[in-house]
N, C-alpha and C positions, 0 to 999 in steps of 0.2 A: 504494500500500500504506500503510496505518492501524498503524503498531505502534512501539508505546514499549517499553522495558525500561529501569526505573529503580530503582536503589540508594539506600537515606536509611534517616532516623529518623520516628517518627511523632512527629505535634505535640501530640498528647492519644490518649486511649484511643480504640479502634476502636469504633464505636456502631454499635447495633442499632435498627432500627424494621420494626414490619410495615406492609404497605400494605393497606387498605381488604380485599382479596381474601386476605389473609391470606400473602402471598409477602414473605419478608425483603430488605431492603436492606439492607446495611452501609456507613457511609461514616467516610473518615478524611483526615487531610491528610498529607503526606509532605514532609519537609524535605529535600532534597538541595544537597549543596555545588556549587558551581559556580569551578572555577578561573581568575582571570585570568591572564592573558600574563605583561603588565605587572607588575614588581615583586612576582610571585608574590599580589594579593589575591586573598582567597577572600568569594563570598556566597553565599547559601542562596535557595533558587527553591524556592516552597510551591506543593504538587499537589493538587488536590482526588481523592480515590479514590473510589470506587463499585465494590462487588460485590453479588451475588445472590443469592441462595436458600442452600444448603448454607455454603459457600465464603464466605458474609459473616458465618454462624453461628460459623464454626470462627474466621474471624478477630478476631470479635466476643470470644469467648471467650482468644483469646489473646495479642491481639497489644492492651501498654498504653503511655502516653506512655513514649516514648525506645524505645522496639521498634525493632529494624535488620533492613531487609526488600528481599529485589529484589521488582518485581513487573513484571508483564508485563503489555500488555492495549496498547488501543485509544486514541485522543482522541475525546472525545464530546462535543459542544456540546447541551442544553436549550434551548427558548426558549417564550415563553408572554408574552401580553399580559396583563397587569398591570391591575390596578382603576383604576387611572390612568391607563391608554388607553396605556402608555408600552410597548416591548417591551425582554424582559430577557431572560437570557441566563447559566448557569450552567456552566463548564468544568469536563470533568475528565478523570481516568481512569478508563476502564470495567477491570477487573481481568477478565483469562481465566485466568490462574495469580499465585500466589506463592511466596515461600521465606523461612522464618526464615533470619536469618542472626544471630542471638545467639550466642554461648555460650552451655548449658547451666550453668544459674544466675547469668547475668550481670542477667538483666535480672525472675527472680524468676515470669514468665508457666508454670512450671508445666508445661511441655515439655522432649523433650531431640532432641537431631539428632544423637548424639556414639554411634558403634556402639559396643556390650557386645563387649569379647574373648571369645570363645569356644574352649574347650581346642582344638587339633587333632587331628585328626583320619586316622594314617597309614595310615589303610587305603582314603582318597579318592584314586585315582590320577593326579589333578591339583593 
């Protein structure tokens, strides 16, 4: 089984490109902390992301450097021989879901995730 789920920050804004056939990619990098054992150090492990079509639009549109996001998906390796005869090789995360995890108005992207109280309601008999 193929499945990541991972928590961070993005490293720059989420960017959009379309491909030849006119089908969107979106790609970003994702900064996650990583805890040592040892004397409590912490460092950061950089994720390359990839989503598709719809879902790299919305990303595109919403998610900008410092955005705090789980996301879900796959590892995915590229590869493709090079003008220089040499072969290369591009890792990342293919994205199947994600989730803001900002506060509404922490991070300025124009969303909210935070429910509207709504009067009640005593005539709902649950």
């Amino acid at each position: 089984m193929n499945k990541i789920i991972l928590t961070g920050n993005l490293g720059k804004d989420f960017e959009l490109k379309a491909t030849t056939g006119g089908s969107m990619i979106g790609t970003g990098q994702l900064a996650v902390k990583r805890m040592f054992v040892k004397e409590g150090y912490q460092d950061t492990d950089w994720w390359n992301l990839k989503a598709f079509g719809k879902q790299a639009e919305t990303m595109a549109q919403y998610l900008k450097k410092g955005s705090t996001i789980l996301v879900e998906g796959s590892a995915q390796i590229d590869t493709w021989k090079g003008d220089d005869g040499n072969w290369n090789k591009y890792e990342y995360i293919k994205i199947d879901r994600f989730e803001f995890l900002d506060k509404k108005g922490s991070n300025d992207n124009g969303y909210s995730q935070e429910f509207e109280d709504i009067d009640s309601d005593d005539s709902i008999p649950f």
